[in-house]
N, C-alpha and C positions, 0 to 999 in steps of 0.2 A: 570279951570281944571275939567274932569268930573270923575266921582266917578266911578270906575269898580265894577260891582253887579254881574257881573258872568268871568268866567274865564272855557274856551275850551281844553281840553288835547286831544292829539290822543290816543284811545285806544290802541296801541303799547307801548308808554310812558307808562300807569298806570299799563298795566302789569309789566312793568320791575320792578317797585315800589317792593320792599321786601315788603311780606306778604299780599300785597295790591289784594284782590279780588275782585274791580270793584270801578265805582266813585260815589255809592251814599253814602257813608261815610267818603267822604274827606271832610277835611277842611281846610280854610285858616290861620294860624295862624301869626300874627305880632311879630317877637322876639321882647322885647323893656329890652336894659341894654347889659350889655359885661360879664356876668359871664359865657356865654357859647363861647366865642372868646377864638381860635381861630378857634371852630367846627360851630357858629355858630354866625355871627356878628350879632352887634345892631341893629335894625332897618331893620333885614333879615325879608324873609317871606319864612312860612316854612307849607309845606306839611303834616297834622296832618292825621292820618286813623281811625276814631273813632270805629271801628270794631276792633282794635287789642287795646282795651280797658281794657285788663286781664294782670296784671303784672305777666307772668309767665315765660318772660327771663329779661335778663340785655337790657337793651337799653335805650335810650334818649325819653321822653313821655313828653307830657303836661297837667299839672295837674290843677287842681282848690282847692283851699284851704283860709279859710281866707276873702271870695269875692276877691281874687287874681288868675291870669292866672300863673302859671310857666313852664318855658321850662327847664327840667331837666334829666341829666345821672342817671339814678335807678340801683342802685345795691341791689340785695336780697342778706340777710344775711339769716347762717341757724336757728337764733332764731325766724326768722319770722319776724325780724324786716325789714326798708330799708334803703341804705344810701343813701343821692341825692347829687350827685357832680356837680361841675360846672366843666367844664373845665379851666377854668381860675384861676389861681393857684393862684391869689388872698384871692379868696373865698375858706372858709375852708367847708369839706364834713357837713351835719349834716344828724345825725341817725334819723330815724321817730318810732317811737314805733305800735303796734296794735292798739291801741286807737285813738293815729291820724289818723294812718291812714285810720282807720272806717271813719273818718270825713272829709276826703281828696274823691275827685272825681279822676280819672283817663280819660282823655277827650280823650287820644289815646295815639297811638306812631308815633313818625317825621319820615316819612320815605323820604322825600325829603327838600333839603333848597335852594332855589329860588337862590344861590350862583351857582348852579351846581353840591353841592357836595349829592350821595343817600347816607342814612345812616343806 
């Protein structure tokens, strides 16, 4: 099997992309786990924008934390804090406080999942 190093969108496609202003800030990401099924299954691959990098709505982002990748729903609270939810009602929300999140990267937000579904 051979390993894909790049991957061709029509610039029609990448406009439609919410918030997405062009393709040299996209990136690939590999979902791996089910805490975000049924918005975004295991082993999806998902359209990351590393330009819409600034938490300053709700949406689904992928963060770095930990030397760990996560794919997660952000919700801003008004204390400043965030919540990160899974979709999969498994997994319980956890709050992130200022401090962490100083220490948390923000990689972008999903604005595509290789499912078909834009988000």
């Amino acid at each position: 099997a051979d390993i894909v190093g790049a991957v061709d969108f029509q610039p029609t496609f990448i406009r439609s992309l919410p918030g997405v202003v062009g393709p040299s800030n996209l990136h690939i990401v590999h979902a791996d786990g089910d805490s975000m099924e049924p918005t975004i299954h295991d082993r999806s691959f998902c359209i990351v924008d590393g330009k819409q990098n600034e938490l300053r709505r709700d949406g689904i982002y992928c963060l770095q934390a930990e030397n760990q990748i996560f794919i997660k729903r952000i919700q801003r609270n008004l204390d400043g804090t965030l919540t990160l939810l899974s979709d999969n009602e498994r997994y319980q929300p956890k709050v992130i406080d200022r401090a962490t999140l100083d220490s948390m990267k923000v990689i972008g937000r999903v604005v595509y999942v290789f499912s078909g579904s834009t988000i």
